[in-house]
C-alpha positions in Angstrom: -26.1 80.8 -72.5 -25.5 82.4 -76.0 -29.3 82.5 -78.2 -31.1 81.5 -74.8 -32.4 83.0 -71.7 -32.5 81.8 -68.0 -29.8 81.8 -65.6 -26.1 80.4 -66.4 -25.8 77.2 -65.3 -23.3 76.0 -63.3 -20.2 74.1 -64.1 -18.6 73.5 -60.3 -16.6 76.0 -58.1 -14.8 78.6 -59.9 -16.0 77.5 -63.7 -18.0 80.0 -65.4 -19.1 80.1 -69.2 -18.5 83.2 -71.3 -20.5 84.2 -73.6 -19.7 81.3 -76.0 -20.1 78.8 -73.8 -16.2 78.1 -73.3 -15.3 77.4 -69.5 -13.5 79.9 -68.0 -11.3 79.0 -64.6 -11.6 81.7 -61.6 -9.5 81.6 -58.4 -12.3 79.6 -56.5 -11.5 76.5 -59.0 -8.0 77.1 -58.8 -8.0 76.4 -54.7 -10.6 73.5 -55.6 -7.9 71.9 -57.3 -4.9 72.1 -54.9 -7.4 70.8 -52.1 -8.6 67.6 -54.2 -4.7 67.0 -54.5 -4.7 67.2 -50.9 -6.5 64.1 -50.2 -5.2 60.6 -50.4 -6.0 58.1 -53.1 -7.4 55.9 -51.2 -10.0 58.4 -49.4 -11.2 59.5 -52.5 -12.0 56.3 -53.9 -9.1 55.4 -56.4 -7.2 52.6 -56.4 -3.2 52.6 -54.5 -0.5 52.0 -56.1 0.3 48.6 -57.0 2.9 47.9 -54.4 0.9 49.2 -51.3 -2.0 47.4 -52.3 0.1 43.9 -52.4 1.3 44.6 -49.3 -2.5 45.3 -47.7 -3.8 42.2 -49.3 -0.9 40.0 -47.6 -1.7 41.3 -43.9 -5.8 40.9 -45.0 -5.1 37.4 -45.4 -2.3 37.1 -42.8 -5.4 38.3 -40.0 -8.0 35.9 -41.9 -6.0 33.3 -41.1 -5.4 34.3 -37.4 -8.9 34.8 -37.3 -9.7 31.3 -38.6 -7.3 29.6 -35.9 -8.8 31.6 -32.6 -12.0 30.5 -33.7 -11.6 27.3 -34.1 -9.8 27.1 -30.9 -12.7 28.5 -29.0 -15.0 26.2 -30.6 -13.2 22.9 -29.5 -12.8 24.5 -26.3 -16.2 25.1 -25.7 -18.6 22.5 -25.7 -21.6 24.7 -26.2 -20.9 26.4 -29.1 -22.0 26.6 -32.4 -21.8 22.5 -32.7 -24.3 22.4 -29.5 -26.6 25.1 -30.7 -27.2 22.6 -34.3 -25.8 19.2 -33.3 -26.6 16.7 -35.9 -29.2 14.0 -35.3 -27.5 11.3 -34.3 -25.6 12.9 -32.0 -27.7 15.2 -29.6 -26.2 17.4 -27.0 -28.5 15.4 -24.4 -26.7 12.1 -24.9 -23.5 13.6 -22.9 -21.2 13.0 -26.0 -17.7 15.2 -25.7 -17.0 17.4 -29.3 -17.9 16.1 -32.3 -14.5 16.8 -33.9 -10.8 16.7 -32.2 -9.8 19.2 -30.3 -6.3 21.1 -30.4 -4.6 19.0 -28.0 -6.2 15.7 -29.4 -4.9 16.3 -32.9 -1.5 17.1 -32.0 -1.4 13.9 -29.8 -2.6 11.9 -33.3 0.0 13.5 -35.1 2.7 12.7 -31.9 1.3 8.6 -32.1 1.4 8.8 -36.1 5.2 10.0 -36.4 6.8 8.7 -33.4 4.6 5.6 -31.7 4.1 3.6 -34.5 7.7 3.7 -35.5 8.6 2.4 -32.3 6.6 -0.4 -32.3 7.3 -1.4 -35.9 11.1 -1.3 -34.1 9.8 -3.7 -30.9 9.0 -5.7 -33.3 11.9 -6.4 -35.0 14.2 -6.4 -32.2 12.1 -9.8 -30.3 9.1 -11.6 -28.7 9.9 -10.0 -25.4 9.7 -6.3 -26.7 7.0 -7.0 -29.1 4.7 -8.5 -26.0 5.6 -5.6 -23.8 5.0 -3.1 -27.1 1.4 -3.9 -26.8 0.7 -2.5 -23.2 2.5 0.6 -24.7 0.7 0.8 -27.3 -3.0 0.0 -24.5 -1.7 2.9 -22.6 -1.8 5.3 -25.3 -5.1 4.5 -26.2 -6.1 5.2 -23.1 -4.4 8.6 -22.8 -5.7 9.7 -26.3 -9.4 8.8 -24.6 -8.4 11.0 -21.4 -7.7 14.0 -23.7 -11.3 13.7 -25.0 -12.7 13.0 -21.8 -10.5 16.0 -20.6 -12.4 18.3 -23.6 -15.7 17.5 -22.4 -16.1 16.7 -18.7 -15.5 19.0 -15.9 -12.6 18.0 -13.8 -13.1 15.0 -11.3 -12.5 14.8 -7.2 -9.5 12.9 -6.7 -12.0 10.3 -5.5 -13.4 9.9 -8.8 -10.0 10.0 -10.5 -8.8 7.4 -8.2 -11.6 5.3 -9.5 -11.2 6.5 -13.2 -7.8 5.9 -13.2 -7.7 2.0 -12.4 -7.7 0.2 -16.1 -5.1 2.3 -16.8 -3.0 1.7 -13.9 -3.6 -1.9 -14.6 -1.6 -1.4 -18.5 1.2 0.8 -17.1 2.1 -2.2 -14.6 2.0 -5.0 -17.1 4.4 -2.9 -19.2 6.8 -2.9 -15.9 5.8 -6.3 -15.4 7.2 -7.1 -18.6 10.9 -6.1 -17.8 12.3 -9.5 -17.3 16.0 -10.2 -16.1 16.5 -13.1 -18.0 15.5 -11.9 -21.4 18.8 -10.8 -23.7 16.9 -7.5 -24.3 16.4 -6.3 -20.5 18.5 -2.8 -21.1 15.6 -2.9 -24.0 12.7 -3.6 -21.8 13.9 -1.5 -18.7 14.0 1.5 -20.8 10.6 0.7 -21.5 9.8 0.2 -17.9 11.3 3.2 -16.7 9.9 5.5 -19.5 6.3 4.3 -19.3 6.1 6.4 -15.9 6.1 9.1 -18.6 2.2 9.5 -19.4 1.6 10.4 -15.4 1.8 13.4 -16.4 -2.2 14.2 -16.9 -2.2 13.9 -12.8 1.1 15.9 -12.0 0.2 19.5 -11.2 1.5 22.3 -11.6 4.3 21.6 -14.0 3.9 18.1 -16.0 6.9 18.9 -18.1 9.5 18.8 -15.8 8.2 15.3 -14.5 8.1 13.8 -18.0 11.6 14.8 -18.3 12.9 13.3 -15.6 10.6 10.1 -16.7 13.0 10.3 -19.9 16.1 10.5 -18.1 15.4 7.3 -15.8 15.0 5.5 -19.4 18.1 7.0 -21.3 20.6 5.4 -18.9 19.2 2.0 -20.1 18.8 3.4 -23.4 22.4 4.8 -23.7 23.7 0.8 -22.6 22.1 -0.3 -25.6 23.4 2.6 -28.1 26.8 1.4 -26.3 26.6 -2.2 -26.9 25.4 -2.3 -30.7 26.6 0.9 -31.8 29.6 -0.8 -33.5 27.5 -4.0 -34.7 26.1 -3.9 -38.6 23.9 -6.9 -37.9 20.4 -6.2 -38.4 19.1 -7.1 -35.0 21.9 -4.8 -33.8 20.3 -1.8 -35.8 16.8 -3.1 -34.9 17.8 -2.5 -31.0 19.7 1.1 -32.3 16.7 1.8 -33.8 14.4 0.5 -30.9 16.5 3.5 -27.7 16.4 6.1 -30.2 12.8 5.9 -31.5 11.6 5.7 -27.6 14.2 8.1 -26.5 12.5 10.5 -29.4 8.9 9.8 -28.7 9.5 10.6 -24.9 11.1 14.0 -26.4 8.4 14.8 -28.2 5.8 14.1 -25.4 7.4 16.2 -23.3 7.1 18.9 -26.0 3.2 18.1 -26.5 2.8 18.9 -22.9 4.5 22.2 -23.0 2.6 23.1 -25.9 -1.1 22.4 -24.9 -1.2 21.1 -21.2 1.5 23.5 -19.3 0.3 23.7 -16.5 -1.9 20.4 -16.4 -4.4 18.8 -17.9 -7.2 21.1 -19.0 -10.2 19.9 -18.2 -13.8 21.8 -19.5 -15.3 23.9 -16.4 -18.2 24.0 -18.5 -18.4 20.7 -19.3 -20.3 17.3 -18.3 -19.8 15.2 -15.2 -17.1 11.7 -15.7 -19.8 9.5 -14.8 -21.8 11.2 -17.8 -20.0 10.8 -20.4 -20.2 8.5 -23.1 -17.4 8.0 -25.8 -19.5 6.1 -28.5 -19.1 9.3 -30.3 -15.3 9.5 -30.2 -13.6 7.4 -33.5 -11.8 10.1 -35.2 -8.5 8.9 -33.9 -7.0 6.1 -36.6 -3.3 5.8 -35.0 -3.5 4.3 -31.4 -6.6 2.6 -31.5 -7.4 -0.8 -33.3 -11.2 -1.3 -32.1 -13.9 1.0 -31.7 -15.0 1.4 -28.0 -18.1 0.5 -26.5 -21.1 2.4 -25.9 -21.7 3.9 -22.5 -18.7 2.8 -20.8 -16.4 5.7 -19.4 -13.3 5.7 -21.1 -9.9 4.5 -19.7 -8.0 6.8 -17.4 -5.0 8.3 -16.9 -1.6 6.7 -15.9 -0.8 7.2 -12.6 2.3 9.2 -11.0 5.9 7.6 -10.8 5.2 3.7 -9.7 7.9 4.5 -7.3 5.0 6.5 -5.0 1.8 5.3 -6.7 1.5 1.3 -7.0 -1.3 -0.1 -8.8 -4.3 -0.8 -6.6 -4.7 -3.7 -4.5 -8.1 -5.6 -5.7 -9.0 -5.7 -1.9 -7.3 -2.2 -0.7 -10.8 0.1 -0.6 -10.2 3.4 -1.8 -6.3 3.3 -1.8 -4.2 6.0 -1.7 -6.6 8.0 -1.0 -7.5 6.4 2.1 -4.2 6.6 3.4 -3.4 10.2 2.8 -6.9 10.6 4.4 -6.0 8.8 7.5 -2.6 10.5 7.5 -4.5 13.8 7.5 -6.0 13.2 11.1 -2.4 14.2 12.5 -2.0 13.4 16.2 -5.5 11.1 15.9 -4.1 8.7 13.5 -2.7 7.2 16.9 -5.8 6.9 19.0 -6.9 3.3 17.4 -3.5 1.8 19.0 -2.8 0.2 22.0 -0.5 1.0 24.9 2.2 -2.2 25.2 3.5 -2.8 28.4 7.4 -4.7 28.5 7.1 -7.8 28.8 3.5 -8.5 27.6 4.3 -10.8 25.0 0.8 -11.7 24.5 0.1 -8.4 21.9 3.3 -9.2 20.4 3.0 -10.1 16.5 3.6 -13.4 14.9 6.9 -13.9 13.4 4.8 -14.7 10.2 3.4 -10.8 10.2 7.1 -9.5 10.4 8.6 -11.6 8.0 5.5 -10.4 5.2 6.3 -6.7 6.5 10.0 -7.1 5.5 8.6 -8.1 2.2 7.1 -5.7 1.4 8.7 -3.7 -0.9 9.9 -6.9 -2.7 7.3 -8.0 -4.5 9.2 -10.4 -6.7 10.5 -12.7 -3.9 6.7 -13.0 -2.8 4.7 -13.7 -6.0 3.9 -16.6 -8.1 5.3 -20.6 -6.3 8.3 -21.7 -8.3 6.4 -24.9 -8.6 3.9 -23.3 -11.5 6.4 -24.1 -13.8 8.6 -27.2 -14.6 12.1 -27.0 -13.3 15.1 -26.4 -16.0 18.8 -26.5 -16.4 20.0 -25.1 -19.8 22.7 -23.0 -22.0 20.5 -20.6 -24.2 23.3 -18.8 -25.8 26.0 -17.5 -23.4 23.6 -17.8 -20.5 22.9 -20.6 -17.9 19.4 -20.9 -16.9 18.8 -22.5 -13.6 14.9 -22.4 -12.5 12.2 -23.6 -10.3 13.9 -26.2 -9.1 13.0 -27.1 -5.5 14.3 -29.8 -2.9 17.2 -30.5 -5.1 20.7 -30.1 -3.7 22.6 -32.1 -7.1 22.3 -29.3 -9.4 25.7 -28.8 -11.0 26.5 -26.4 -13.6 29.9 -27.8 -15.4 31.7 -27.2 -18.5 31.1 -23.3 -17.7 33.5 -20.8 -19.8 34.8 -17.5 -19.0 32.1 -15.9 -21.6 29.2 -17.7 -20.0 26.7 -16.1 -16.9 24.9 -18.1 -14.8 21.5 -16.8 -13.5 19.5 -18.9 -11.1 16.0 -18.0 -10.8 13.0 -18.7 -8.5 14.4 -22.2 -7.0 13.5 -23.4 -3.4 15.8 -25.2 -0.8 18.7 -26.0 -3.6 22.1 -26.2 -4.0 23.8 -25.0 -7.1 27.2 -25.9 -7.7 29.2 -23.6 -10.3 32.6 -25.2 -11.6 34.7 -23.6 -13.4 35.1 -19.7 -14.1 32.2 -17.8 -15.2 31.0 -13.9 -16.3 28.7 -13.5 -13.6 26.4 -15.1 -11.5 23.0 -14.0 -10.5 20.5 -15.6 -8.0 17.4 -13.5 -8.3 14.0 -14.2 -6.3 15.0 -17.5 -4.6 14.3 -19.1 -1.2 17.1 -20.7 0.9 19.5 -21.5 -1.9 23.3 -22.1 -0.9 25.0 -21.3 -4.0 29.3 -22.8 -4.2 31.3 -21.2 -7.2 34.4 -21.5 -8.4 35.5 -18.0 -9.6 33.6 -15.0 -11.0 35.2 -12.0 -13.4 32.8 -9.4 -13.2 30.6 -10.0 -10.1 28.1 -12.1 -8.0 24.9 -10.7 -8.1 22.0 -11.6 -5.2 18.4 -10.0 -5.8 15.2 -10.4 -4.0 15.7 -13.7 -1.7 16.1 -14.8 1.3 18.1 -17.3 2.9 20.8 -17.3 0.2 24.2 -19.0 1.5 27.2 -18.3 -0.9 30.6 -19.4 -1.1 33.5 -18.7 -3.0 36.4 -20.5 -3.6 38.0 -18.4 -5.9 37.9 -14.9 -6.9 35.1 -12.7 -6.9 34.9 -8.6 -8.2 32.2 -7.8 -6.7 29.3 -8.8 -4.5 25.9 -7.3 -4.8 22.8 -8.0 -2.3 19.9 -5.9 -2.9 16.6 -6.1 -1.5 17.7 -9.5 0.5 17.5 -10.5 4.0 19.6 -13.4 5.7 22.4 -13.7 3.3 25.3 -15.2 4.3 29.0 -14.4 2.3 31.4 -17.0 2.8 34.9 -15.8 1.1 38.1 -17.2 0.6 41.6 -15.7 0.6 41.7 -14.5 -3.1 38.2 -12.8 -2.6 38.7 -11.0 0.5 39.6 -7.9 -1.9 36.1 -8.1 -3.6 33.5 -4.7 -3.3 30.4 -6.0 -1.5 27.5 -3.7 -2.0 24.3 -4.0 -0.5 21.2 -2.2 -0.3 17.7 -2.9 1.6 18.6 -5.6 2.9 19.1 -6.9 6.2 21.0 -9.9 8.5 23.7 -9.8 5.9 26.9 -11.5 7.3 30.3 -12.2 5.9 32.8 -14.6 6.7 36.2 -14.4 6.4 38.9 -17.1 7.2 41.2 -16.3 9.8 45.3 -15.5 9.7 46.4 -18.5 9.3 44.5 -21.7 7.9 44.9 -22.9 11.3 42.5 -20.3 13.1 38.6 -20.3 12.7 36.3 -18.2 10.2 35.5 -15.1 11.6 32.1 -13.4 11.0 31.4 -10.2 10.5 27.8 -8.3 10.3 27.2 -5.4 7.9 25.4 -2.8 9.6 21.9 -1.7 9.2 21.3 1.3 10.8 23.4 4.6 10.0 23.5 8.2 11.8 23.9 11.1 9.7 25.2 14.2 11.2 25.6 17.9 9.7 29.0 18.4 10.1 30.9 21.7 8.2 28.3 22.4 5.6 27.3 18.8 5.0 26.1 15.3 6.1 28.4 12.8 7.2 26.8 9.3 7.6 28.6 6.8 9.9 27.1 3.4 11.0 25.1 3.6 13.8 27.1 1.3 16.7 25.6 0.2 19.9 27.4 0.2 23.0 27.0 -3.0 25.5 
């Protein structure tokens, strides 16, 4: 440096001092330069430009958030994660307790009951006593299902022995909702939609693809459903748009349970393989959920189950059956030894033969209407409730006249024993539903004549008739007359069903003439043909 001694000092790469002290710039500086220029920004600490440092901020976040969802995902998955490590203290991982917070599934099942259950049943409300009563098993079997997704998040999954077991309360509220479906009521398109659509929340025991059965679960209840769009949807009334209301809120909630289950059980219910035992767990701990549940559940009891699969192959248990279903499928499994506990009969041994009383219980069977409650548990009544005739639990009585009947009235006869009904005049319909050796005389019917779930019924008609239905019957007995010989007759499960017809001229005798009840079907170019099976002498 100038007026001092010592070595130059130096001033970077290519920068020397002259002998002033001024820098001067050699070649090595010069390349310096062009190779800072080189670099990015970024690398060499300074800030981007504004735009690409917007657009970095936006994905940062975008990934936080991502971030955020996976792990809370994996925490309500996993029982044994950082809630387990710290649980708080009054809720130690040792008392068996599922999550201490909703999981995935759970919440989007709150948010399903908040938007779409409790509309509905502010709708069943409205609409009458009859769907309000049956509204309240809905609403038990929801409960229950919300418990089984907790259960679900904290137990392992269950041998189909315990889930038999597990599954009874519940069982119990899907079959008082069916239960509920009563002919008589003026709402029965309303209630059967309600019957048919309950079948829906089966789907926790349906495997591998619950979404596909909780579709068809909804289509079963749109065809009721659609009937009552049909009949109100050109009625301003408010009990018209209170039934409107009432198909279209349950035709949407079944919609957006089958959506749920695409979305978080798609092939199943997910059950926690690393997770407690049923018996072990205790749902004292679970009261997050505010929409489906109206009391807080009690301590140490297992919670309700799952609903079963369609009623159609899963009835509710029998209180003295054993194991159930189970047990059959497990005697079933034995193959060619399922036989070995029966006996060889001989023709002609009548002594092994059953009682007539076991056969006519077995024919039964799969009408459990005609066999339940006596008629005499309730007082026997004849009255005009607004354009229906009620005719029920009458017994013994062979006076019972229904007169003054118009064209806009129905008669429905229900649950009588050993009567005679006389119908004068011409009617809508007539229906003679779960009644015991009742001879029925009408005059004329418009739309049809309807027999359900008795025996022994004996009808005649005098006039004309549209059509005849017998359904799940046995010895009924059709007695027509010449302007009803043109009527439909349609039957179905039933048996011993015989019409008579008078002859050619009123001169000749009634003829009788059995419906068959076996049929032959044979593949014939491409396709069944069914024919009635005949027997040859």
């Amino acid at each position: 440096p100038p007026g001092g001694g010592g070595a130059p000092r130096s001033l970077g790469p290519g920068i020397r001092p002259d002998e002033y002290g001024r820098r001067v710039h050699g070649p090595r500086f010069t390349a310096h330069f062009r190779a800072l220029h080189a670099i990015p920004l970024a690398v060499r600490g300074r800030a981007a430009p504004s735009v690409s440092k917007a657009r970095m901020d936006d994905r940062f976040a975008k990934l936080l958030t991502r971030l955020e969802t996976v792990t809370q995902r994996l925490e309500s998955l996993d029982p044994s994660g950082p809630s387990a490590k710290t649980p708080p203290p009054q809720r130690p991982h040792s008392s068996g307790g599922g999550p201490s917070m909703p999981s995935a599934s759970a919440a989007a099942y709150d948010a399903l009951v908040d938007a779409k259950l409790q509309p509905w049943l502010r709708y069943a409300e409205a609409v009458g006593p009859d769907t309000h009563k049956q509204a309240a098993h809905v609403a038990k079997a929801f409960r229950a299902q919300r418990k089984m997704l907790d259960v679900a998040a904290a137990c392992r999954k269950p041998s189909q022995d315990a889930l038999q077991r597990v599954i009874a309360d519940t069982s119990a509220a899907i079959s008082a909702t069916q239960t509920a479906v009563d002919r008589r009521s003026k709402d029965f398109n309303c209630l059967n939609a309600v019957g048919e659509g309950i079948a829906a929340l089966g789907w926790v025991v349906v495997e591998p693809a619950p979404a596909p059965y909780v579709e068809e679960m909804r289509n079963a209840a749109d065809f009721y459903n659609n009937k009552v769009l049909m009949e109100f949807r050109n009625d301003s009334s408010s009990g018209a748009k209170a039934r409107v209301g009432f198909a279209t809120a349950w035709k949407e909630l079944l919609v957006e349970l089958g959506d749920f289950v695409k979305e978080h059980h798609r092939t199943g219910l997910t059950w926690n393989p690393r997770g407690v035992n049923v018996a072990d767990y205790k749902s004292g701990s679970h009261s997050h959920h505010k929409g489906s549940s109206s009391s807080a559940p009690s301590k140490g009891a297992p919670p309700p189950p799952p609903p079963p699969p369609p009623r159609s192959t899963s009835p509710p248990p029998e209180p003295s059956g054993g194991a159930g279903m189970s047990a059959v499928f497990s005697e079933l499994n034995k193959g060619s030894a399922v036989t070995s506990g029966l006996r060889h009969v001989k023709k002609g041994d009548k002594g092994l033969a059953p009682p007539p009383a076991s056969k006519h219980a077995s024919a039964h069977a799969p009408t459990p209407k005609a066999s339940s409650a006596p008629s005499s548990s309730k007082p026997a009544r004849k009255a005009l409730e607004g354009k229906k005739w009620l005719v029920e639990y009458f017994k013994n009585d062979n006076a019972i006249v229904v007169d003054k009947a118009s064209i806009k009235e129905t008669v429905y006869v229900y649950r009588c024993e050993n009567c005679t009904v006389q119908v004068k005049g011409k009617v809508n319909q007539i229906t003679v539903d779960g009644c015991k050796r009742v001879s029925i005389v009408f005059d004329s019917v418009m739309a049809g004549f309807e027999v359900v779930n008795s025996s022994g019924t004996k009808a005649q008609a005098l006039g004309s008739v549209g059509t005849i239905s017998v359904d799940k019957c046995e010895g009924t007995q059709l007695i027509m007359s010449e302007a009803s010989l043109h009527a439909d007759v349609i039957s179905a499960k039933s048996s011993e069903l015989n019409i008579i017809v008078p002859g050619k001229t009123p001169a000749d005798d009634y003829k009788e003439h059995p419906i068959p009840e076996q049929f032959v079907s044979k593949f014939v170019k491409g396709k069944y043909v069914t024919t009635a099976l005949e027997h040859a002498a």
